[in-house]
N, C-alpha and C positions, 0 to 999 in steps of 0.2 A: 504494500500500500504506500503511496506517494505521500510524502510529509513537506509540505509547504513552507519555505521560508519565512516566517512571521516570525518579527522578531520580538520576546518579551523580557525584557529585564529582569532580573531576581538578584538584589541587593547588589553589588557589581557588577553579574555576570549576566552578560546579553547571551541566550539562550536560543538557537533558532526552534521553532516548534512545530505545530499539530500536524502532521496526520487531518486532513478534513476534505479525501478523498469522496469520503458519501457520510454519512450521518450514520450512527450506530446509537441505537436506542434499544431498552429494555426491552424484549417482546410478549405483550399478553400470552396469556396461559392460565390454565386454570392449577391446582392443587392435584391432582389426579394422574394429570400430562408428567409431570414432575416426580414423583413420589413412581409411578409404574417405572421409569429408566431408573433413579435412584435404586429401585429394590435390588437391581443387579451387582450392587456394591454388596448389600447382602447377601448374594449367591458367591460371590468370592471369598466371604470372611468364611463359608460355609463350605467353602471348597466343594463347591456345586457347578455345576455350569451358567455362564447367566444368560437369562430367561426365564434360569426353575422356579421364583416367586411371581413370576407373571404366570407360568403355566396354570400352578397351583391356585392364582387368584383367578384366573378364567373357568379351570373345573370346577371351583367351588362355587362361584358365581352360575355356571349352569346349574349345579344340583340346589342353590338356591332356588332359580328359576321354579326344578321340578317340583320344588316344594310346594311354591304358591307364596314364598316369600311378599312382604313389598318391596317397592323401588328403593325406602329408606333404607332396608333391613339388609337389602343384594348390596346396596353402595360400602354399606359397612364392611360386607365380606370382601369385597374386592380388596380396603385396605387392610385386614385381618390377612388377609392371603398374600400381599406385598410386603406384608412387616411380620411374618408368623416367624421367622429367622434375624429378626433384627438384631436381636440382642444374642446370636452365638459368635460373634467372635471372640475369638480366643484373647483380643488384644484388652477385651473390656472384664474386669472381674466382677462376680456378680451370677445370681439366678438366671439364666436367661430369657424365664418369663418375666420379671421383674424389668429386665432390661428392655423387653418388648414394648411394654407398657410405657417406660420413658420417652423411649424415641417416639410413639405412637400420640405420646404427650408432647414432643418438642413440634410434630407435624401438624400439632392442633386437630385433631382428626375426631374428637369428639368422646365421652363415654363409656360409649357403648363400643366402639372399638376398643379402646383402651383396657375396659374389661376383658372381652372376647380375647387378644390378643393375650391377654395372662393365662387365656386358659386350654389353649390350642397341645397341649400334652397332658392336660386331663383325660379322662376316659370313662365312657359309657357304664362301666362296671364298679365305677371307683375305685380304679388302680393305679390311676393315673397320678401328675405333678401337677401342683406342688401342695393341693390343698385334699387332692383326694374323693373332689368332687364327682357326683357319679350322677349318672337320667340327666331328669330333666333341669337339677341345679347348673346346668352345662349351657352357657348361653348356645342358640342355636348354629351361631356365626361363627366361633369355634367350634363343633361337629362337622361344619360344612368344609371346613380348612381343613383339622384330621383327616377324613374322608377323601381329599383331593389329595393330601399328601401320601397317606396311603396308596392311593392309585399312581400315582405319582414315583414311586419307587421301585416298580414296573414295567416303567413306561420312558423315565428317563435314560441317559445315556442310551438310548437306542435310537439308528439312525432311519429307521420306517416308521411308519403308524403300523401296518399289516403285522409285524413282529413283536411291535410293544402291545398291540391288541392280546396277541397270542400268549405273550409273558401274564397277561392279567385272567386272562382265560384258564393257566395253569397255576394262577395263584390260589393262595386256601381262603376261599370266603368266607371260612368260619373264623378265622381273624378278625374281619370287617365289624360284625354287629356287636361282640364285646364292649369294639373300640370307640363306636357312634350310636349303637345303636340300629335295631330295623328298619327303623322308618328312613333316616338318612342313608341306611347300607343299600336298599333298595331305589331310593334316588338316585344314588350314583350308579347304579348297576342299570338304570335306564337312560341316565347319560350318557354311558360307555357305548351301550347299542345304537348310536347315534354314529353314522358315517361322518357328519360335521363338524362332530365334537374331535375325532381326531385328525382332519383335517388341519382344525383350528392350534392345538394343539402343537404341529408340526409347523407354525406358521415360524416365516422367518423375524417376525415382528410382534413376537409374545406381547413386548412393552406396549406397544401404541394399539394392537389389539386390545389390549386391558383399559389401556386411556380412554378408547372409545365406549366402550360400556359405564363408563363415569358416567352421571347423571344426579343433578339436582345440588351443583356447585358454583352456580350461578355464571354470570357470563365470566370469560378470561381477563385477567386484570396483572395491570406489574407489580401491586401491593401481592399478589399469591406466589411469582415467580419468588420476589425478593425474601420473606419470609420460610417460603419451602425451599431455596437455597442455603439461606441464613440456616436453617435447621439439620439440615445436611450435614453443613459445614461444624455444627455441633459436635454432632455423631461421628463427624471422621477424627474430632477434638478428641473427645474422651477414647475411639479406638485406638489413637497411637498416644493415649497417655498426655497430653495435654492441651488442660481445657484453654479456649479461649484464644488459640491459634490463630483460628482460620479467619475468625475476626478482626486481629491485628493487623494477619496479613492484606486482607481485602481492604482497612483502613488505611492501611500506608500506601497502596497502591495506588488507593482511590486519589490519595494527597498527592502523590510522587506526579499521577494525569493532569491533575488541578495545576499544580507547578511550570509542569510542559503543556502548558494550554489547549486540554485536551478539552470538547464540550462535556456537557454537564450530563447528557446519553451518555457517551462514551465514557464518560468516567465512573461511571451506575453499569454500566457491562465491566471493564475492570473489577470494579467491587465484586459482582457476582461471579467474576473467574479467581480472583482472590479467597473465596472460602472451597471452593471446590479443587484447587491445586490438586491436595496430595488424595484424593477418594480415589486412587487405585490403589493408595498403599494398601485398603482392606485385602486384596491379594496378595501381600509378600508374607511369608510365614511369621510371625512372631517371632521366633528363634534368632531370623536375622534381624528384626528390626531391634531387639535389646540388644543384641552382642554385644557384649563389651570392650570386645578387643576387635582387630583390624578385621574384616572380608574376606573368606576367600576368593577366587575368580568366580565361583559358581553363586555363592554367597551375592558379590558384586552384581549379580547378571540378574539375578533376581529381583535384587534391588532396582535395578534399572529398567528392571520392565513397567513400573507403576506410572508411568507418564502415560505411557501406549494404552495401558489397561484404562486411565480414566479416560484418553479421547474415545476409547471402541462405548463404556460405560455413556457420555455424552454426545455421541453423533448422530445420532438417530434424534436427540429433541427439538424441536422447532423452534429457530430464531437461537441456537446453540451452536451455528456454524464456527465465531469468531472463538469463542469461550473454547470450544474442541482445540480446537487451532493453540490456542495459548496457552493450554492446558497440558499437552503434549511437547511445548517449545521449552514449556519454565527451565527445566534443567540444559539445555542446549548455550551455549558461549559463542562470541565473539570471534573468539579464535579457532573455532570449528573444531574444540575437542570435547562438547557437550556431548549428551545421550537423549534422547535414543540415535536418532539418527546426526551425529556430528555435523549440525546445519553449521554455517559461516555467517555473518555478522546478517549479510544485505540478504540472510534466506530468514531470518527470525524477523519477525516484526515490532515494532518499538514496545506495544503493549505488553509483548511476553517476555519483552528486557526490561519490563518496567518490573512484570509480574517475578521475575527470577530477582532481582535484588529485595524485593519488597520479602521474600518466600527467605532467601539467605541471610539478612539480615535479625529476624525471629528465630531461627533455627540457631543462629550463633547466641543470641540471647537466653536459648533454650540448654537444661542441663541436658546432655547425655550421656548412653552408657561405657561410654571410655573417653571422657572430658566433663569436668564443671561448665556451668554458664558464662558466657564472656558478658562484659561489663560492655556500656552504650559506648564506650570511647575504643573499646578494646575491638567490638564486631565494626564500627565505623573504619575503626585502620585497617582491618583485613580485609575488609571494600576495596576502601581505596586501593591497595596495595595489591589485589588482584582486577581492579580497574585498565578497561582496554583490552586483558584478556580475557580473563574471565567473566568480567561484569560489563555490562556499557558505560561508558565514563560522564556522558552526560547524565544517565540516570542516577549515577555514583554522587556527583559533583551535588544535584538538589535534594538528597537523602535529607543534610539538618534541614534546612527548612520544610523536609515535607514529614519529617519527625514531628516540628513542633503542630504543623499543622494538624494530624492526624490524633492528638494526645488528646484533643479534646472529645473526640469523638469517642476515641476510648474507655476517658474515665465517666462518659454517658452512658456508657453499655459495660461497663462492670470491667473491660478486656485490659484497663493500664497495667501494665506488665512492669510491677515495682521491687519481686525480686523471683527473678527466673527460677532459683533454684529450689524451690519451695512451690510448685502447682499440686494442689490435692484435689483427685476425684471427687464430686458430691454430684448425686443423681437424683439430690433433694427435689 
């Protein structure tokens, strides 16, 4: 993208700036659109395929259907079925119903999901987690989630519908009704008889398939993007162990655009690629990401794939084109010995050199497991002093003023990061 000579001053230093090739603005959406692509961050941390919580929220949403549901009651399940796995990663400790419930509380989803979603490893006979709930104590939105994940473990990893049919055909049904119950085992078992159903099933677009059966979230608006990002960006906080990240980073970013005269769109897209950086790290094992000591090559290689994993996680959302894009650059350099793909200076685009100093700068601020936290003066010198190669210098060069800018916004939203070393979990 062409960046324009315009020239803006900042305290000495005549800066040329924007980037104002086309306008880039937030783009409506509703809550649904959002949360269906996100679920596939939870299919990584579950070392799943992603897709499998769209799957899962589509089958359960049919056997709602069978039921005779209402339209309230199916909406619920779709996110019961998108978040029935929220809370297993390994990176978050904690029940992982309990964890469900949170994240399901950070999406604002209401209730009766938030419920539902504590109880999705409950069971029909009362054998189940974590309270041992049995019948009809069992909200009906969790049955219909079980249910689907039960079929579900049949039918995934298989590359036909014709074979994953046949897997479910030679499963033991007498499993099924303990676990849901008759009346729900018998709706899905009249789903399955549905040529469409596994048609659907096999689609290559589980996520936007699930989006589309959303209904009754009113029309799309950029307050839902912003929020259902922002919340995201929570969830990927507390996965890699510290809260209040992703908001730092999208705040600085946001400042570092403001700086380089970026419009007030575009610097609200920034923001929103700011909390979404590192949502592929829910793919990198745990193991590596505590290590305390140095990588090995394979160690390294895994690490490095989390750029890749969140553009494949966000390219499919609409009005997600640029955020993809800058989401996959962040760790990319100047001097063309970034990852993934070692772009060169003139192949990254100014917002993902903004995003990668905004993203390094926190991280040096941040303790980890083989180094303490560095001090505001201590990450600013190793900017600098990796400036031109590894950082862009002009973004390097407005860091203090887009530090001061930025503090305020911070100690608005709880995120002022006054001693690195010391972030404690609370899922309060």
């Amino acid at each position: 993208m062409d960046r324009e000579p315009v020239i803006q001053t900042i305290g000495a230093l005549a800066i040329a700036t924007p980037y104002r090739s086309r306008e880039l603005r937030v783009r409506p959406a509703r809550r649904i659109d959002l949360v269906a692509h996100f679920s596939g961050a939870f299919d990584l941390s579950e070392r799943q395929e992603v897709g499998h919580a769209a799957r899962v929220a589509y089958l359960a949403h049919r056997v709602a259907e069978e039921l005779g549901m209402g339209a309230e009651e199916r909406a619920s399940v779709l996110y019961v079925g998108l978040l029935h796995a929220a809370g297993t990663s390994p990176a978050i400790d904690g029940a992982p119903v309990e964890l469900n419930a949170w994240v399901a509380e950070r999406f604002g989803v209401g209730e009766a999901v938030r419920e539902a979603v504590s109880a999705v490893l409950e069971r029909w006979d009362g054998r189940g987690e974590p309270l041992g709930r049995a019948g009809t104590d069992i909200p009906l939105e969790a049955l219909c989630v079980s249910a689907a994940h039960w079929a579900s473990e049949y039918s995934d990893h298989v590359d036909h519908p014709l074979r994953a049919r046949a897997n479910l055909q030679r499963a033991n049904g007498a499993e099924l009704v303990p676990l849901v119950g008759p009346q729900v085992a018998e709706a899905l078992y009249e789903v399955l008889r549905d040529d469409d159903t596994w048609l659907a099933l096999f689609s290559d677009d589980a996520a936007g398939m699930v989006a589309r059966l959303g209904v009754g979230e009113g029309k799309p608006s950029r307050r839902r993007v912003e929020e259902a990002v922002a919340a995201m960006g929570a969830v990927i906080d507390y996965s890699v162990r510290e809260p209040g990240r992703a908001m730092r980073v999208s705040a600085l970013a946001r400042a570092m655009a403001g700086q380089l005269g970026f419009s007030e769109g575009a610097r609200d897209v920034i923001g929103l690629a700011g909390h979404l950086l590192d949502i592929g790290q829910l793919g990198v094992p745990r193991r590596v990401l505590d290590k305390p000591s140095i990588l090995t090559v394979e160690e390294m290689e895994l690490m490095r794939r989390h750029p890749g994993l969140g553009a494949r996680l966000l390219q499919h959302i609409s009005g997600f084109d640029e955020i993809t894009e800058w989401v996959e650059q962040h760790h990319e350099r100047p001097d063309g010995r970034g990852y993934p793909e070692m772009l060169g200076e003139d192949e990254m685009g100014l917002p993902a050199r903004i995003l990668a100093v905004a993203d390094a700068y926190w991280a040096l601020r941040a303790h980890r497991p083989y180094r303490p936290a560095h001090t505001d003066e201590e990450a600013q010198a190793i900017l600098r002093a990796g400036a031109e190669r590894q950082f862009d210098l002009e973004v390097v060069t407005i860091l203090p003023d887009a530090l001061g800018a930025a503090a305020d916004v911070l100690a608005e939203n709880g995120a002022l990061l006054e001693d690195p070393g010391e972030l404690v979990l609370d899922l309060a």
